[in-house]
N, C-alpha and C positions, 0 to 999 in steps of 0.2 A: 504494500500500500504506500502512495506516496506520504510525504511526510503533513502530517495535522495538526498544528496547535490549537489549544482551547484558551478562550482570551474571556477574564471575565471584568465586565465596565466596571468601575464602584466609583461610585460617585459619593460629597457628602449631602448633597443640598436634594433635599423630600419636601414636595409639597406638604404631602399628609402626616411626614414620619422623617425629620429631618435627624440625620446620622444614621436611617436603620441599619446599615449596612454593616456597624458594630453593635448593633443590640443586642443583649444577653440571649442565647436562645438554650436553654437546656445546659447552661454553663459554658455556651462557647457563645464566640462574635458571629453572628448571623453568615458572615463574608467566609467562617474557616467552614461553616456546615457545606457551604456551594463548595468550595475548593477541594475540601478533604473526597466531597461527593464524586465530582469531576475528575483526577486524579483516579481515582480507580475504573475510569474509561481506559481500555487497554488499546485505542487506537490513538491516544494521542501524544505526541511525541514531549510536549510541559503545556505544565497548563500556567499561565501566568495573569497577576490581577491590573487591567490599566487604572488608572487611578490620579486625580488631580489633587488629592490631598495628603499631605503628609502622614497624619493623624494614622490614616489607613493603610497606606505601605510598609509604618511602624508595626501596626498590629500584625498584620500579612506576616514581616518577615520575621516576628517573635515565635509565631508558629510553624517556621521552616518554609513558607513559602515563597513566591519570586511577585516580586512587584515592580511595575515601570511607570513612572512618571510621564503622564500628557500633559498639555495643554489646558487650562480650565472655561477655555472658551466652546469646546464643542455643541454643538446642536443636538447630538442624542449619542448612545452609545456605540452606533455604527462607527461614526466619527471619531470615536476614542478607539478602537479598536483597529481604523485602519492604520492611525499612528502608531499605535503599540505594535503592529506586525512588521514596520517600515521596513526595518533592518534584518528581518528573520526570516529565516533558509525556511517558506512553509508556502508548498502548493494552493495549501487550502487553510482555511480559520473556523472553526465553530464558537460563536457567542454563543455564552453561557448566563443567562441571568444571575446576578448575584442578590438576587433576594428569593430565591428559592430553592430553602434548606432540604430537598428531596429529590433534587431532578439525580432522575435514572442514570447512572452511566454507562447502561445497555444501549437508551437512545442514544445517548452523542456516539456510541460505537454504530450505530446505524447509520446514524448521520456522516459520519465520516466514511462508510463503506460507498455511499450513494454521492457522497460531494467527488472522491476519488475517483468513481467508477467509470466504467467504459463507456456510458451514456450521456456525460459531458455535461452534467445539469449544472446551472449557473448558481445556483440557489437550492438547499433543503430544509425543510422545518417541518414541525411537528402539528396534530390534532388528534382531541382525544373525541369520539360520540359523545354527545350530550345524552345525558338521562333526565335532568331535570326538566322539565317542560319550562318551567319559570325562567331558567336562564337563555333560552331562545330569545325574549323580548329585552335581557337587560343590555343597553348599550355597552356595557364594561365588560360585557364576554363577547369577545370578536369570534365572528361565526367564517368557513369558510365552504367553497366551491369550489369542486376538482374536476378533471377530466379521467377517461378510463385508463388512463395510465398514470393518474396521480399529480398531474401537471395543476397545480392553483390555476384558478378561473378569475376569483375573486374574490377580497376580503370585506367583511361589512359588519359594524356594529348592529344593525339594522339586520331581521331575520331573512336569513339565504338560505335556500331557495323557498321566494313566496309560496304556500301551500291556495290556490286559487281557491280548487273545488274540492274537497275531502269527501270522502265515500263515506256513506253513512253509517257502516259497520266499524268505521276507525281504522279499517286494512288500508297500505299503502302508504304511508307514513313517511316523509321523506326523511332524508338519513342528513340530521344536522350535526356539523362537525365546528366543535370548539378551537380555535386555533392555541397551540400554546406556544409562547415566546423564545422558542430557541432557532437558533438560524445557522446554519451551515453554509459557505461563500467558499467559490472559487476567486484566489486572491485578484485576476484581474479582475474580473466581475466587481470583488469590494470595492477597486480603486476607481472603477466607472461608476457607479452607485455615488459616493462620496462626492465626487466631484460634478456631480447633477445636483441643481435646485430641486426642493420641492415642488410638487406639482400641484394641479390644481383636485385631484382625487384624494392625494394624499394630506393636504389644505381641508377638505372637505370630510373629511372620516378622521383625523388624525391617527392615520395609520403609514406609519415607514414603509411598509412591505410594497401599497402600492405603486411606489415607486419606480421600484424592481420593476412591478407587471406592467407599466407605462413604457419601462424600455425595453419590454419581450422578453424579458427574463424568462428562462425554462426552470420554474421551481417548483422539484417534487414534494407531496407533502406526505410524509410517513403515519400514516393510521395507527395508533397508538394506545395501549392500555395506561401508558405510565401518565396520570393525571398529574400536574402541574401542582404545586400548594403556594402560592405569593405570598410574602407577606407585604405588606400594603399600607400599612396603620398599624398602632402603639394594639388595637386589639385583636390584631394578625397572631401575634406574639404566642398567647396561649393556645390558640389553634394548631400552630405550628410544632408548640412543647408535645402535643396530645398526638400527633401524628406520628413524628419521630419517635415516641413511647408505642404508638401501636404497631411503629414500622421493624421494634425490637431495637432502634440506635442509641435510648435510653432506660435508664432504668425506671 
């Protein structure tokens, strides 16, 4: 496999939750739970944290890990990440959210099989089925739309695809898919992403991805069991203790 780094943004500034990125979670900083997580992906050659504040490179590298200083001006994590890769011998990049203490490092080995792979995809990421019927309408679960090969269609906070006419038995039910926040990029592809303004879909959804699909990105999106856990706000926190506990990582 060529070679894969996993880059994960940390930032200090939350609207909702400013610092979470070091907040206690189960006696560790939120940022070591992503890392320690991501590191036992066995496709990836280092995982490293970009990061504009001090504060967080200290913690990082208290716990053995590798952190690089960006820029504090970026627009979102894309942007911190192509700077972090500038200089590194890496085909390809997987972002890794760093507020979610749980992601699989089965997926980012996926992801790294499919950003590698012989089929040239520009772009991979992830979606799990919705089950809850309630989260089809909330704008804060971005819903998406694939092709029979798994090719994104379209991302929308708004429910995809409209259900027009439902049968009255309830059979036929369209198959809604949650998207979850991890991205796999061929490094050119990152460097042409970055270097695009926003568009006016991605302006309108505030969604980065469709960016990507405005310039024909071929990005597959992997089907997935491994559900996503954010934390997002100071009351993410104990959600998060409870999962890790059911997931066997604590006691």
């Amino acid at each position: 496999m060529s070679k894969v780094v996993g880059i994960i943004p940390a930032r200090w500034g939350s609207t909702r939750f400013p610092g979470k990125i070091l907040a206690d979670i189960a006696g560790k900083p939120l940022i070591q739970w992503v890392w320690e997580r991501a590191s036992q992906a066995t496709a990836l050659s280092a995982v490293i944290v970009a990061t504009d504040e001090q504060r967080i490179a200290d913690v990082v590298a208290g716990f053995g890990g590798t952190a690089v200083m960006t820029r504090a001006d970026h627009p979102s994590g894309t942007d911190r990440i192509a700077e972090a890769v500038r200089d590194l011998d890496a085909e390809a990049v997987i972002n890794v959210q760093g507020d979610e203490p749980l992601i699989a490092p089965a997926l980012i080995d996926e992801l790294a099989v499919v950003i590698t792979g012989p089929d040239e995809w520009d772009m991979a990421t992830a979606a799990a089925r919705i089950t809850d019927p309630a989260e089809v309408e909330q704008p804060s679960v971005v819903k998406v739309v694939c092709a029979a090969d798994g090719k994104a269609l379209y991302f929308s906070r708004s429910p995809i695809p409209h259900w027009r006419e439902k049968n009255g038995d309830g059979s036929g039910e369209p198959l809604y898919l949650r998207h979850i926040g991890i991205y796999a990029y061929r490094r050119t592809f990152l460097q042409q992403l970055v270097q695009t303004p926003p568009t006016m879909l991605e302006e309108a959804e505030k969604l980065e991805q469709l960016r990507a699909l405005y310039l024909g990105a071929r990005m597959k999106v992997l089907v997935t069991e491994h559900s996503a856990l954010g934390v997002d706000e100071p009351g993410d926190v104990e959600r998060a203790e409870q999962a890790l506990k059911q997931a066997g990582l604590t006691q």
